[in-house]
C-alpha positions, 0 to 999 in steps of 0.5 A: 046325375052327372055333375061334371061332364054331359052327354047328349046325343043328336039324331045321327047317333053323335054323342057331344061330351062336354067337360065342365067341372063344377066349382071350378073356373078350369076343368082339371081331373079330379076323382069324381070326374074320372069316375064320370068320363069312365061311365061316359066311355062305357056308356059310349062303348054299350050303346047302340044308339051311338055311332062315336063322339064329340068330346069338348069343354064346356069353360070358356077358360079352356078345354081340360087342364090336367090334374089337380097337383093338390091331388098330389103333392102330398104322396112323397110326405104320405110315405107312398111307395112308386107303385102305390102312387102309380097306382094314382093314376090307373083309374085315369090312364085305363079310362083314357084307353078304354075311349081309345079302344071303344070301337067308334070314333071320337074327336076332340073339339079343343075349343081353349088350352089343353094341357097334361091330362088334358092334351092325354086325353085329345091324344086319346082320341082319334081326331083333334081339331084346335081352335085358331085362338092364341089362348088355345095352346096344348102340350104336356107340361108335366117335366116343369114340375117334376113328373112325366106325363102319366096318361099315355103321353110318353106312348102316343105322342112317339107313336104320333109324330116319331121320337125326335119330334116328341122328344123336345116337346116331352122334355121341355114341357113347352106350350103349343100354340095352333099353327105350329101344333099343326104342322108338328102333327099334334093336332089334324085341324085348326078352325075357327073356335066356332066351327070346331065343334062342327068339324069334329062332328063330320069327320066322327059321321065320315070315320065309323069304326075307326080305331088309332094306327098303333092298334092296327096289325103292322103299325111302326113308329114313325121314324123308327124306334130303339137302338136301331132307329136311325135317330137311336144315337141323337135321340137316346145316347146324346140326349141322355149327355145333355140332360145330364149337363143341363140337370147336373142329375138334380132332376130325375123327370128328363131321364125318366121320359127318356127311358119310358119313351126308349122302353115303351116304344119298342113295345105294344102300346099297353106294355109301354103304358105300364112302363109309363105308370111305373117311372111316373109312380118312382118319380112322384114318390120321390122328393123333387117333384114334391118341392117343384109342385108345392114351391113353384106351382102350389104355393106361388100361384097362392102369392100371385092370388094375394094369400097373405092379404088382409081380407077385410080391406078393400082394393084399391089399385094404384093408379099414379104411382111416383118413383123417386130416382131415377136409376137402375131400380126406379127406371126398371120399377117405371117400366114394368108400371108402365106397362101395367098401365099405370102412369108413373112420375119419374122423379130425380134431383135433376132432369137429366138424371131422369131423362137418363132414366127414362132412356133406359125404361126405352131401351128395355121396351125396344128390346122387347119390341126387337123380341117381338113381345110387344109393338111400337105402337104399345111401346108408345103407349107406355112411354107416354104414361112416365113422366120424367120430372125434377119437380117434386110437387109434379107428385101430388096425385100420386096415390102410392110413392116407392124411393128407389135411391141409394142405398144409404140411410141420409140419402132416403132421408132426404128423398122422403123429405122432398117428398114431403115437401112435394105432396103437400098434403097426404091423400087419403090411403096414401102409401110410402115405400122404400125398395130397400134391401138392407135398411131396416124398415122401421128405422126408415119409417121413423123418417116419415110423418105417417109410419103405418103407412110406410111399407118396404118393397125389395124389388130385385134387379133387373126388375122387368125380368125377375119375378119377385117382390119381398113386401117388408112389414116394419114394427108399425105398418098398418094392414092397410099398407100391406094391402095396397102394396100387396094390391102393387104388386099384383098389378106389376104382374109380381109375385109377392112374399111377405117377411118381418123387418130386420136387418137385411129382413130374409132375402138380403140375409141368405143371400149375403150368407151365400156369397160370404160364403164363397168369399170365405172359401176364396180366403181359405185358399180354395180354387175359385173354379171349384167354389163356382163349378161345384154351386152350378152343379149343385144347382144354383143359378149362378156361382158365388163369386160371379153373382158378387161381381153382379151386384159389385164390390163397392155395393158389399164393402157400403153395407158392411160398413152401414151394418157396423155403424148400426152397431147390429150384433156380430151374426150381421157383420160379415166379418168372414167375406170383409178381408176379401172385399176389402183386398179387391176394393184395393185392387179396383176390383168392383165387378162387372160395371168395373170391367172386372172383378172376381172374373175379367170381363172383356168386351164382346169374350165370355167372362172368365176368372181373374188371373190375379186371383191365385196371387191374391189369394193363394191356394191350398195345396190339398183342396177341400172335397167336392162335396163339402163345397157344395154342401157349405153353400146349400147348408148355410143359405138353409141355415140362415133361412132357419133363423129367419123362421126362429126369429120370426123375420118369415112367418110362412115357410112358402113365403122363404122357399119363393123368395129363395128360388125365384129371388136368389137363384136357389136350387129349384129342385130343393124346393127351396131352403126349408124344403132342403131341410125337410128333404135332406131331413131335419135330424140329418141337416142339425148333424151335418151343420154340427160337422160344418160348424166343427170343420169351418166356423161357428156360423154354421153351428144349429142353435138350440131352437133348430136342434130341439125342432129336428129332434122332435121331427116338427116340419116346417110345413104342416103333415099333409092329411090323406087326399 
């Protein structure tokens, strides 16, 4: 008996499939339900009591989602060959034609989202009709992690709506949504959800015998096809130029779609079917699309589920949190809660100051108004959840505090103190929480009368945009206070990871380790446009030097100098990127909120390199090679994340990938830091930091623990078991 589709037949011979996969909240492909649809098409085919069919979901999450990447990340650690992991999806992608070619008629009734395989299979059938819901989009999404689309999409939705319009939705893997899905063609109808069902079910009695237009004798694609098409040279040529500049060739998936496209169009539909197959199977054996599926899908859908949340404690959400500062950081930490729905006192040593603040949480929410993602009328809503206050009792109530003051030990201290003094007696799981980034957090913790149930939370700037929160554990946290603030973050829509404390705990160490060394490079008397050129084309998500302007100079020169009063060990003190802060500080180069720092930023002109930096720091005659720029910058993030694990500041290999990607703008088709280890290989990584640490400091010199880890092939994640 069927587990996961069912079929039933009316009284005019139309079969209604409905998809509902057991155990699971969103279908998805899985094997045994692949072996049920195949069944379901053969059964379709043979009967005679069938006229066509009606196919739908049965969840009213959606109506089919795709694979199940589980099923898949593991193929590249597998040792898989491109034709093995072809292979994969054979049974899928020819049950998927077989339905196409089984002489009846057959509708898709979407009824919810359907994506990748899930929009293949609509695409497989011979007439889509959409439900006008805006949770009901489709498309084919299978680029953002590092494949195409295996089941046919790269052949019909060409065949269906010409080359330049399939192109961009191939290449972006963007979601549609039912208006537009209708005027692009991707659909034939949009209705009501509950009249879907309905009108698939009169076209299939209206259509008998139908079979697709690229099966019938004479069919051409719309618009045209190969090097004489008239779109050829836009389409192929120019396209190819721009995926190259976008991708810097770090990501091999575009190209591939564009190929399979190219090739397959000219060509029957099976033999493009079979060209699809085989750039899929060199891209899912290969390493990018292993790092994007286990950093960007698996693993940061685990830290949005709370995966290091201590089980046995219940939720409780915030439900008036007190933010205290008014700045940057704490006006963005009131706006995102805010808009969670959580009132927020907004609290600062004058009210000014916060009135400033909440100005700026304003700002931020008409942009998003101007942006149309949200009304005035919500707007409002939010705005009146802050309450902006000098008053430092205005906190008792609050359940859960952050202090996002300034950067210096006596300064939180105080701020904890007027705390204090302001709550008067602590609620019952009550919680405290610097947005700290380089303090220790136990140190901090020390300040405060309950330090289990203090907490670090490293939100990063601007906070409404940037997706992650490093949740820091100090030597005396208790499960409780990660709970909550792991609970937090859920609520602010955060992705959060979880690292031990230590100076600058992971985040800060390998970001500071990234712009050290750019700064490093810059006082060697490399060219600036190098060092900034060769990390975007690497593919970070900004250049060293600019990144520093960011965040500013002043900001760097104060943590230096904390990190010296702590009297931390050398490997913290930064003393190789010191002399260049230093020299801009005296040239009142602090960065952008300057007007200048490494680059010159001129009102209303795109920013540029500062002049006076070749007088600053003179170059070399001979510049180093292009290679080995990059590779000080991707090597030593690496390195420095390494540390981290040996020295148990990040327990979870995910946890360091996450925050290297979606914190730091690390190269996403690495995977992350540790999955640069593991793709450039262990042994080959400990041998080029030894040739690294020989040519440009002992910085990059692997320690023993890293050495003895390569030589005995231990991963940082653990060897996958065959699926």
């Amino acid at each position: 008996m069927a587990k996961n589709i069912h079929i039933e037949i009316d009284g005019d011979g139309v079969a209604l499939v409905t998809l509902d996969v057991a155990g699971r909240s969103m279908n998805v492909f899985t094997p045994e339900f692949t072996r049920e649809l195949q069944d379901i098409v053969a059964q379709l085919t043979s009967r005679a009591d069938v006229v066509g069919a009606v196919i739908t979901s049965g969840k009213e999450s959606g109506f089919l989602a795709g694979a199940d990447l589980l099923d898949f990340v593991h193929v590249h650690d597998l040792g898989l060959s491109a034709r093995e992991a072809g292979d994969l999806v054979a049974m899928s992608a020819d049950t998927l034609r077989a339905l196409e070619r089984c002489g009846k008629p057959v509708a898709a009734a979407i009824n919810g989202l359907a994506l990748g395989g899930g929009f293949e299979l609509c695409l497989a059938c011979h007439y889509r009709v959409l439900a006008d819901d805006p949770k009901a989009v489709v498309g084919l999404p299978e680029v953002t992690v590092g494949l195409l689309p295996a089941g046919g999409g790269t052949q019909r939705l060409p065949r269906l709506i010409g080359i330049p319009k399939a192109l961009p939705l191939l290449l972006t893997g963007r979601h549609v949504a039912a208006a537009e899905a209708l005027q692009l063609g991707l659909v034939d109808a949009v209705l009501p959800a509950a009249e879907v069902v309905k009108a698939a079910r009169r076209w299939v009695l209206a259509h008998p015998g139908w079979q697709p237009a690229w099966d019938r004798k004479g069919f051409i694609v719309p618009g045209g096809a190969g090097a004489m098409a008239s779109h050829a040279m836009e389409s192929f040529s120019v396209g190819l130029a721009k995926i190259r500049r976008d991708s810097q060739d770090r990501y091999p998936a575009p190209a591939a779609i564009l190929s399979a496209v190219y090739e397959g169009t000219q060509l029957p539909l099976d033999l493009g079917l079979a060209i699809e197959r085989g750039y899929f199977g060199q891209l899912l054996a290969g390493p990018v699309a292993r790092n994007l599926m286990r950093t960007l899908f698996i693993n940061r859908g685990a830290a949005r589920k709370l995966a290091r949340r201590p089980r046995d404690i219940e939720k409780h959400p915030v439900r008036r949190l007190g933010v205290l500062g008014a700045g940057m950081m704490g006006a963005g930490i009131a706006q995102v809660a805010a808009a969670a729905g959580i009132q927020v006192v907004l609290i600062d040593t004058s009210q000014a100051a916060v009135e400033a603040g909440k100005a700026k949480v304003a700002a931020g929410y008409a942009r998003d108004v101007k942006a149309g993602r949200c009304t005035q009328e919500k707007v409002d809503e939010r705005l009146a959840r802050i309450h902006p206050t000098a008053d430092y009792g205005d906190l008792r109530g609050c359940d859960f505090v952050v202090e996002a003051v300034f950067e210096e030990r006596d300064v939180k201290a105080a701020s904890f103190q007027r705390a204090r003094d302001g709550l008067a007696a602590l609620p019952e799981g009550f919680v405290m929480a610097s947005n700290t980034s380089t303090l220790p957090v136990t140190g901090l913790a020390a300040l405060w009368p309950q330090p289990a149930e203090f907490i670090g939370l490293h939100f990063f700037s601007p906070v409404e945009r940037m997706p992650l929160v490093e949740v820091i554990l100090g030597e005396r946290t208790s499960p409780h206070a990660l709970a909550r603030a792991l609970d937090l973050a859920a609520q602010l829509g955060k992705v959060p990871i979880v690292v031990n404390d230590s100076p600058g705990f992971y985040t800060s160490r390998i970001f500071c380790a990234y712009i050290d060394e750019g700064m490093a490079m810059l006082a060697e008397g490399v060219a600036p446009a190098l060092i900034e050129n060769a990390a975007r084309q690497a593919g970070f998500a900004t250049g060293p030097l600019a990144v520093t302007d960011e965040v500013s100079l002043d900001l760097q020169a104060r943590v230096i100098k904390q990190a010296t009063a702590d009297g931390l060990p050398r490997k913290f003190l930064r003393q190789h990127a010191q002399p260049v802060v230093d020299a801009m500080l005296a040239c009142g180069r602090l960065g952008r909120k300057s007007g200048g720092g490494f680059h010159d930023f001129a009102p209303g002109q795109p920013k540029r390199l500062w002049d006076g930096l070749a007088e600053l720091f003179p170059r070399t005659g001979q510049q180093p090679d292009f290679i080995d720029v990059q590779h000080r910058l991707l090597y030593i993030q690496a390195l420095e994340s390494a540390r981290c694990v040996e020295e148990k500041v990040v327990p979870e290999a995910a946890d360091a990938d996450l925050g290297a990607i979606l914190a730091l703008g690390y190269p996403s088709w690495t995977g992350g830091t540790l999955s640069f280890i593991e793709t450039v290989g262990a042994a080959q990584f400990v041998a080029e930091c030894e040739r690294l640490a020989d040519k440009y400091g002992e910085r990059f010199r692997p320690s023993p623990w890293l050495r003895d880890r390569a030589a005995a092939g231990r991963p940082f994640y653990p060897a996958p078991a065959p699926r």
